[in-house]
C-alpha positions in Angstrom: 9.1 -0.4 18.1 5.7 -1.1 19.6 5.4 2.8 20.4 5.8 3.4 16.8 3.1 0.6 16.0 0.6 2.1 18.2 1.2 5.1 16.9 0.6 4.4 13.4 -2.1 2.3 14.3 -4.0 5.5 15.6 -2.9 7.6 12.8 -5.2 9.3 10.3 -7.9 7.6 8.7 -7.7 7.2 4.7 -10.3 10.2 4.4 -8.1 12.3 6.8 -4.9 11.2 5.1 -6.5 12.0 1.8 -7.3 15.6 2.8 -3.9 16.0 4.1 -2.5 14.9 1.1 -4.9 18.2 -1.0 -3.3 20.4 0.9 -0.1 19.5 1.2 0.2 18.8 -3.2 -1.8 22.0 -3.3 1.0 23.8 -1.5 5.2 24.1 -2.1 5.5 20.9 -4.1 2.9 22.2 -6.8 4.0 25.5 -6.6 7.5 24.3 -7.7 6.5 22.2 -9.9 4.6 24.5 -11.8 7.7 27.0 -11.5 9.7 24.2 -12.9 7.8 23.4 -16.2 7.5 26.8 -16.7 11.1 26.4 -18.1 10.3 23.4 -19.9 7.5 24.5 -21.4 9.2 27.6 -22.7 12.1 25.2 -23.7 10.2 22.7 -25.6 8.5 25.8 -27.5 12.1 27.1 -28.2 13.0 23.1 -29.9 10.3 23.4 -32.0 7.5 20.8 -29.9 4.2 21.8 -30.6 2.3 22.4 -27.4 0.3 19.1 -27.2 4.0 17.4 -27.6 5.3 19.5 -24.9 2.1 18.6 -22.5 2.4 15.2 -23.7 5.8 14.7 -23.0 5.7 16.0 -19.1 2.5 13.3 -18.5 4.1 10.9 -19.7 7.9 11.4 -19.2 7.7 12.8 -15.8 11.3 13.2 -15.4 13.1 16.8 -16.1 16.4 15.4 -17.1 14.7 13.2 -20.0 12.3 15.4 -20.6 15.5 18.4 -21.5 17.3 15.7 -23.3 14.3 15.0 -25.7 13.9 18.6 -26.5 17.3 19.1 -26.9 17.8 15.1 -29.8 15.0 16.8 -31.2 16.2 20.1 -31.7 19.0 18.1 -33.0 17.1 16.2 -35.2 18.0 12.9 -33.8 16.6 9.5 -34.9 14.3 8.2 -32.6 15.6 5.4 -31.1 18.2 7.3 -29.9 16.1 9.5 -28.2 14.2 7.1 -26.6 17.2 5.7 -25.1 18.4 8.8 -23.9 15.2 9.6 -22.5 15.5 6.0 -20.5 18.9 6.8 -19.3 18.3 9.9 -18.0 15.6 8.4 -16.3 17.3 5.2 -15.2 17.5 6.7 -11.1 14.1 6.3 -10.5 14.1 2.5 -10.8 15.5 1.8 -7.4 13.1 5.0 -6.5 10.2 3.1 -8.0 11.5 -0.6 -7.1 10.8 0.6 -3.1 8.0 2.6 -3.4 5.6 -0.2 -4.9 7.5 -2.9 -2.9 6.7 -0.8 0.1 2.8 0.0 -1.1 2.8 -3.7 -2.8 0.3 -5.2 -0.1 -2.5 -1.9 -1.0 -2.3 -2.1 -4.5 -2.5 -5.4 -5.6 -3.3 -4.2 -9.1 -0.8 -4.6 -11.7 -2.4 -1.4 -12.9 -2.4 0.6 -9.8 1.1 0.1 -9.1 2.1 1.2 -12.5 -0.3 4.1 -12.1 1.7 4.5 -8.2 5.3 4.7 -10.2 3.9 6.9 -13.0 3.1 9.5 -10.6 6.2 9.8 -8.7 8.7 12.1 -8.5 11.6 13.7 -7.0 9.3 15.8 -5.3 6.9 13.7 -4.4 8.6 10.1 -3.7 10.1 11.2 -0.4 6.6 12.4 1.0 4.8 9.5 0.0 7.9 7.5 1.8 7.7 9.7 4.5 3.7 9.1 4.8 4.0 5.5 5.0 6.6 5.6 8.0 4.0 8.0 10.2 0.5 6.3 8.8 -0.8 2.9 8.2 -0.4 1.8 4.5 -3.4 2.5 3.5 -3.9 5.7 4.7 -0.6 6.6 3.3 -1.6 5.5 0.0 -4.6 7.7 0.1 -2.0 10.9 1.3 -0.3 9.8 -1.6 -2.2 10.4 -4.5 -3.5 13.3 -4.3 0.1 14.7 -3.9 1.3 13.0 -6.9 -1.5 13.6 -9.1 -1.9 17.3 -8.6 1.8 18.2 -8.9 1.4 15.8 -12.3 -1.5 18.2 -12.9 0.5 21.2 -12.0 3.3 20.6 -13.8 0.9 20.2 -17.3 -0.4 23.3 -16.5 2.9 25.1 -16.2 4.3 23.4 -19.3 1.6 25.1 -21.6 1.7 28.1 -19.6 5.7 28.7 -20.1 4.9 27.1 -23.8 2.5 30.4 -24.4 4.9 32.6 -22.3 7.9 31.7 -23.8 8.6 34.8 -26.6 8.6 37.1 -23.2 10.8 34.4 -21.4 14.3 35.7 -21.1 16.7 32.6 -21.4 18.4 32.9 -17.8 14.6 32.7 -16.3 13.5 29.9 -18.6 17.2 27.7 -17.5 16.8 29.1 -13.9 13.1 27.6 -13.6 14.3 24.0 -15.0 16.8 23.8 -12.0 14.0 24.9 -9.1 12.8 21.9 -8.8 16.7 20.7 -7.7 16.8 23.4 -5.4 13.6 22.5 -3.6 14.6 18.8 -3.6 18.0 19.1 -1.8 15.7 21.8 1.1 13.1 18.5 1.1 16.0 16.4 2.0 17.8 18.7 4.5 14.6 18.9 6.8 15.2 14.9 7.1 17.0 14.7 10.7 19.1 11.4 10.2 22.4 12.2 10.1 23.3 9.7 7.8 20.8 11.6 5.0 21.8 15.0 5.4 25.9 13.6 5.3 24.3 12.1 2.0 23.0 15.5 0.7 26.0 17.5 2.0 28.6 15.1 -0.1 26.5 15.4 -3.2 26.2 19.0 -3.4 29.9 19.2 -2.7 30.7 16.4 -4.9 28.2 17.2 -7.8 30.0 20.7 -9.4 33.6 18.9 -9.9 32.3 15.4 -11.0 29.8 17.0 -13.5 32.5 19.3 -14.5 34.7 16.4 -15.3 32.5 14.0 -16.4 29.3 15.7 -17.8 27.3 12.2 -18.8 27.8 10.4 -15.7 28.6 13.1 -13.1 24.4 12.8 -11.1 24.9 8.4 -11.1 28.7 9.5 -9.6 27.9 12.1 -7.1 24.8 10.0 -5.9 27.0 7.0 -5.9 30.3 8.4 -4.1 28.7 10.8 -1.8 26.2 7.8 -0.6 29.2 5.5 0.1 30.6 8.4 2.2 27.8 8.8 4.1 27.9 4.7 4.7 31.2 4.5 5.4 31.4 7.3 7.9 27.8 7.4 10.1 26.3 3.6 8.1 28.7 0.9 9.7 28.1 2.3 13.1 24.5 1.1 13.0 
């Protein structure tokens, strides 16, 4: 423990971290996020959003699966409230998400506003990196690693919304669905470079677990693959510790 202590202590500084935190939201994450909305944004054109709707909706939404169910209640002609609400289902896993990320950055951003601004930006992409940062660097310096990352794949992923909005006549429907699901693919590599055995059991279970539940229970089948391959992963590799 006081190895790891030290070693955080002499981590980067919050300039350093901040720089490291460019390149690494300038590189894969961005890249994939930007492959990602280019689905969506040829989607959304497809469900008749206009392109400040479809921009719109990635800033503030952040969340492919509520962002796909919008466009599709839309499309649909749904009342409101009910898209609302299935917008905030859809999104409902990234309270825990959110619940430990600003409980873990609570002591460097005392703001009620900069921790709303700290959830706002997270992702699936970029909530383990910004977890990750704050085991290997002092909190501060992993808060400055942390917003760069999350605000230029925000940034990214407006840009390729309006870009697959533009591109979406020449956007064959295969490409446009196979884009929306890049951003799974490059979540499930993010987790399998994690070494504890007890996360890659997790990931392992899900993506065995996800095709049957889904296939049985389309509405619930990500909250019961999460939820059953987790308790695997506990019950075989968590009671040991």
């Amino acid at each position: 423990m006081s190895e790891q202590k030290s070693g955080i202590e002499h981590g980067p500084n919050r300039g350093e971290a901040f720089r490291e935190g460019v390149r690494h939201g300038l590189a894969v994450p961005s890249i994939v996020v930007f492959a990602t909305m280019l689905g969506y944004g040829s989607l959304a054109h497809a469900n008749g959003f206009s392109a400040f709707e479809a921009v719109l909706s990635t800033a503030l939404v952040w969340a492919m699966p509520g962002q796909v169910a919008m466009a599709d209640l839309k499309a649909s002609g749904a009342d409101l409230f009910v898209t609302l609400l299935a917008v905030s289902m859809a999104s409902i896993r990234f309270f825990p998400m959110a619940t430990i990320m600003v409980g873990t950055f609570r002591s460097v951003a005392p703001h009620p506003l900069k921790r709303i601004l700290l959830a706002q930006l997270m992702s699936a992409s970029t909530w383990p990196m910004g977890m990750a940062a704050a085991q290997r660097m002092s909190l501060p310096s992993a808060l400055a690693y942390y917003w760069p990352v999350g605000g230029l794949c925000i940034i990214m992923g407006c840009i390729g919304t309006l870009a697959g909005y533009w591109l979406s006549a020449d956007m064959p429907a295969t490409i446009r669905l196979t884009l929306v699901f890049l951003n799974v693919i490059f979540l499930s590599l993010l987790f399998a470079l994690n070494r504890d055995r007890l996360v890659i059991l997790a990931v392992c279970a899900g993506a065995v677990l996800g095709p049957p539940l889904h296939s049985i229970e389309p509405n619930y089948g990500v909250i019961l693959t999460g939820l059953i391959g987790g308790t695997i992963a506990y019950l075989i590799l968590g009671k040991r510790r």
